[in-house]
C-alpha positions in Angstrom: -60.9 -37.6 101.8 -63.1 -35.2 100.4 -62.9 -31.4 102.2 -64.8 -28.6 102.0 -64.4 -25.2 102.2 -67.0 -23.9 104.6 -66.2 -20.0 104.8 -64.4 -17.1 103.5 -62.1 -15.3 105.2 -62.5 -11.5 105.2 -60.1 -9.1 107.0 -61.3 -7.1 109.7 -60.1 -3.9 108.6 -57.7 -2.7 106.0 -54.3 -3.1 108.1 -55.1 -7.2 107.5 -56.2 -6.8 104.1 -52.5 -4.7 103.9 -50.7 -7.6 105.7 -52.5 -10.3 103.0 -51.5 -8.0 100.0 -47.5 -7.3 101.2 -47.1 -11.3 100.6 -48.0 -11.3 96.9 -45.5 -8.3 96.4 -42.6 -10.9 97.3 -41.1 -11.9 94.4 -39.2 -15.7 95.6 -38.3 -17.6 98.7 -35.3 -15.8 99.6 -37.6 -12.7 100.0 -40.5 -14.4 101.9 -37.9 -15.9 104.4 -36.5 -12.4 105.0 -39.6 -11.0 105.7 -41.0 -13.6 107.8 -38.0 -13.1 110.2 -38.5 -9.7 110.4 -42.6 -10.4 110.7 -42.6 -12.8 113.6 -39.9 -13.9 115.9 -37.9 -17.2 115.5 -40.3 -18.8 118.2 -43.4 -17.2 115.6 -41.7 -19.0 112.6 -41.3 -22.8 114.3 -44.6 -22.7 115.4 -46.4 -21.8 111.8 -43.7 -24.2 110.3 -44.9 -27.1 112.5 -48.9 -26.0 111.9 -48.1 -26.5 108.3 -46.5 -29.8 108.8 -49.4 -31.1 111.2 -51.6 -30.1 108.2 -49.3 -31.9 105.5 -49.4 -35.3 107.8 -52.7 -35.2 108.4 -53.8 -35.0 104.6 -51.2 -37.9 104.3 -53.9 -39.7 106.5 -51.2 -42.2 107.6 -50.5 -41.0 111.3 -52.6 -41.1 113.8 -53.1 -37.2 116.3 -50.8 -38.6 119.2 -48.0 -39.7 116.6 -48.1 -36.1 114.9 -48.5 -34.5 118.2 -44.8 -36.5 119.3 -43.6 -36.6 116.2 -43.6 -32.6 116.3 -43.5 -31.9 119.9 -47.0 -30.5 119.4 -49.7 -30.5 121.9 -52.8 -33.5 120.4 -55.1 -29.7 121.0 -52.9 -28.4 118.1 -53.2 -31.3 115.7 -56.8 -31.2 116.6 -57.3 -27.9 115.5 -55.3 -27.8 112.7 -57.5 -31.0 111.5 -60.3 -28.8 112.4 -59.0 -26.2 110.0 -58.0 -27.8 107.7 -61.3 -30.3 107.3 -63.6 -27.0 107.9 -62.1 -23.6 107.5 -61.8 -21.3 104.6 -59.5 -23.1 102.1 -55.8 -21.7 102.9 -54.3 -25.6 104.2 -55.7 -27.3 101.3 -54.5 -24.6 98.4 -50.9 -24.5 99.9 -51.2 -28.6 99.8 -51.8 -28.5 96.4 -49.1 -26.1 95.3 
């Protein structure tokens, strides 16, 4: 499956650009974790968790949208536009993949 990266993701203004840059100042795991729970709500966390799976399955290319979408308890509009993101947007599914 070949993907391409069809834009780049700027931030609107510099409070994004500050959220993008207080990631790379985490130093391990324990830290990201820490700050994610303080970030976003536990709710937040399961949801981004479960996009990053959807993504992860669907680059597996061996489960079909409805399986992922019970498999995960996911809605098939959330598989679909995590394909569509991850097939078409700026890069971010595929560089986590590969890491």
């Amino acid at each position: 499956m070949i993907y391409t990266i069809t834009m780049k993701y700027l931030p609107e203004d510099n409070l994004q650009k500050q959220l993008a840059e207080s990631f790379l100042e985490l130093k391990n795991r324990q830290e990201v974790l820490n700050y994610l729970r303080d970030l976003m709500t536990p709710g937040e966390i399961r949801e981004f968790s479960k996009r990053l799976e959807i993504a992860r399955l669907l680059k597996n290319g061996k489960l079909s949208y409805l399986e992922i979408s019970e498999k995960l308890r996911v809605s098939t509009t959330t598989v679909t536009r995590v394909a569509q993101w991850l097939n078409n947007g700026c890069g971010g599914y595929q560089t986590v993949l590969k890491k």
